[in-house]
C-alpha positions, 0 to 999 in steps of 0.5 A, spaced: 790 435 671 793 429 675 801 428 674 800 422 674 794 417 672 791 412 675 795 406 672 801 409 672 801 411 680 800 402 681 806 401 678 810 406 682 814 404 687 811 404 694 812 408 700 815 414 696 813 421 698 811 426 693 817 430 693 821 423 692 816 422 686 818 429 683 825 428 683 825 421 680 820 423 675 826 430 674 832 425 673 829 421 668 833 421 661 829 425 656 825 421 650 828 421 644 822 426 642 825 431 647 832 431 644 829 430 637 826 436 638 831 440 642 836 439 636 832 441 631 831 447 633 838 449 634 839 446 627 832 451 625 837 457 628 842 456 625 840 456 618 836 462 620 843 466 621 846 471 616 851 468 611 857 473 614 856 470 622 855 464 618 862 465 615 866 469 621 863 463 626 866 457 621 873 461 620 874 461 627 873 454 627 878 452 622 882 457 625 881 454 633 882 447 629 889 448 629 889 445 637 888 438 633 894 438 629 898 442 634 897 437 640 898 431 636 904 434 634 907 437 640 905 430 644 908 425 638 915 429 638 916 427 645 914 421 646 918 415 643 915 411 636 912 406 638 905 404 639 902 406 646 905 413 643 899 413 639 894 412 643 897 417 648 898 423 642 890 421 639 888 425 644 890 431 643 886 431 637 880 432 641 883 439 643 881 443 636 873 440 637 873 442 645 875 448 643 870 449 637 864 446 640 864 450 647 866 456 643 859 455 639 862 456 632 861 453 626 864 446 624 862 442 617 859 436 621 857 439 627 852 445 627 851 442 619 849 436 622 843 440 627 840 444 621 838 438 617 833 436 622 828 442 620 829 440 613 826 433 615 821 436 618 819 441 613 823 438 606 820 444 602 824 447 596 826 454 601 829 449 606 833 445 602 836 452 598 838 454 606 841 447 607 845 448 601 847 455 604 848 453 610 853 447 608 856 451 603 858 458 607 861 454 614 865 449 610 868 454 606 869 458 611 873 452 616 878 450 610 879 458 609 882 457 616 885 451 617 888 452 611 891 459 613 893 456 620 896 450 617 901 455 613 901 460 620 904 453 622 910 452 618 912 458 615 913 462 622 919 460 627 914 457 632 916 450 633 923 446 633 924 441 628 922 435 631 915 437 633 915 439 624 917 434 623 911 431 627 906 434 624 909 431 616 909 425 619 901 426 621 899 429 614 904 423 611 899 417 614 892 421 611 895 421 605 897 413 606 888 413 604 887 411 598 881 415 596 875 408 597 879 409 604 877 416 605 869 415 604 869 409 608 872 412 614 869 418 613 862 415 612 864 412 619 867 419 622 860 423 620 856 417 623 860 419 630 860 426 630 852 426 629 852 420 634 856 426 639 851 432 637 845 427 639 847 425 645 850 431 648 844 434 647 841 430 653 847 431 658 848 437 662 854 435 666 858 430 662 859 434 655 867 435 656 867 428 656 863 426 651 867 429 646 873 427 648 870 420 648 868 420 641 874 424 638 878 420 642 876 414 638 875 418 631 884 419 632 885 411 635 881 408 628 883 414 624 877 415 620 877 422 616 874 428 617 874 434 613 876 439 616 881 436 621 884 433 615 884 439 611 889 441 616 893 435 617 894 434 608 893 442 607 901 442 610 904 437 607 902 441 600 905 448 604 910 444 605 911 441 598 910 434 599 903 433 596 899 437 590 893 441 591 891 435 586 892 430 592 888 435 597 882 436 593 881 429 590 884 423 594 883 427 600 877 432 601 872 430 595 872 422 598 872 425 606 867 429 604 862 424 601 863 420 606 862 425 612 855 427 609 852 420 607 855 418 615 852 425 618 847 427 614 844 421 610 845 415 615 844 417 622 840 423 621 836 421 617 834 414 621 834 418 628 828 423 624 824 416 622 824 413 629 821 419 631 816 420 626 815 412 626 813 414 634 808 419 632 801 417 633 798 417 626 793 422 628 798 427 631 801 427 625 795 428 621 794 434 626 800 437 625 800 437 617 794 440 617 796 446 621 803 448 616 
């Protein structure tokens, strides 16, 4: 079968060899269908996972997410108080997500995100029962760890007392949020995680620079996530300037509704209707018809 069809070939351009039409053809962005397909699958793995890789992979995350907190602070306690100070030590927030993405472990909004596109295609009562085991295993196990580092963090003699003052300071300004500002940043932080898992999906080359690009932003706008603000409020409670009461129903309830409906609801479910609106009617009689 011919790689091109007649048609096509008349609106190539002209005077290309073969070899020059091949490696056009390869440096094409793949179709959203590709990508669509391509995180599905990541999402159908990771639900496939036993509960004790899921859980130890999530804990090395929240654990691995104290480098947000920890450059945040270390940069902010060495840079004068103003407001360029802030766009500069907004970048260390990007170090815990470096870290936990390269490193493949499991983060609430990430990985969760990909595993909701197998439900969308198949929305059967078993995989929604998956989802719900896969969401509720990996968030429990991130804040396991972000709450165990943040009370490493000030209990241990590891840092000077500028630099722990920093990190109240950081956990202070989350707290500022009344719990509507919780929701709305977080629908806002889920909607950019969600837009990084699908682009990264379609680079090979740039990835680093996506997920600096995109947690960079989410630092500069402070929009809330719930596992690096677990890490940020939770020590302000070891420290006593907050209650457990604050953590659990100003911040993580509202951040964590607004992270799912940002992630899961809004972007995810919009990216499976474009493909699905994509489809010819009759590839989608086909492939119900073989499930």
């Amino acid at each position: 079968m011919d790689k091109h069809p007649p048609e096509a070939e008349q609106d190539q351009t002209p005077g290309l060899s073969a070899d020059e039409q091949q490696e056009a053809d390869e440096k094409q962005m793949p179709r959203a269908a590709v990508l669509h397909e391509i995180i599905r699958a990541q999402g159908d793995h990771e639900l496939e996972r036993s509960m004790a890789a899921l859980f130890w992979s999530a804990l090395a995350a929240g654990l691995t997410m104290g480098l947000s907190l920890m450059a945040m602070g270390l940069l902010n306690s060495r840079l004068p108080a103003n407001e360029a100070s802030h766009v500069i030590a907004s970048l260390g927030y990007s170090a815990g997500f470096l870290a936990v993405i390269l490193a493949r472990q499991q983060l609430f909004t990430e990985n969760t995100i990909t595993a909701v596109l197998p439900v969308m295609t198949r929305p059967t009562l078993l995989n929604f029962g998956r989802l719900g085991r896969l969401w509720g295993v990996v968030l429990i196990g991130n804040l396991a760890g972000t709450l165990l580092v943040a009370y490493v963090m000030l209990r241990l003699p590891i840092f000077d007392s500028k630099t722990d003052a920093a990190f109240l300071d950081i956990g202070r300004k989350v707290l500022e949020n009344a719990p509507g500002q919780m929701f709305a940043k977080g629908i806002i932080s889920g909607w950019m995680i969600a837009t990084m898992v699908w682009m990264i999906a379609a680079l090979d080359q740039a990835r680093i620079w996506m997920i600096i690009m995109v947690t960079y932003l989410m630092a500069l706008g402070e929009f809330t996530h719930i596992v690096v603000g677990s890490l940020e409020v939770s020590y302000l409670v070891w420290a006593g300037e907050a209650s457990w009461r604050d953590f659990l129903l100003q911040f993580g309830g509202p951040t964590l509704a607004g992270n799912i409906i940002g992630g899961s609801f809004i972007f995810t479910l919009i990216s499976h209707a474009q493909i699905r609106s994509d489809q010819p009617s009759g590839a989608t009689e086909e492939k119900s018809a073989k499930r």
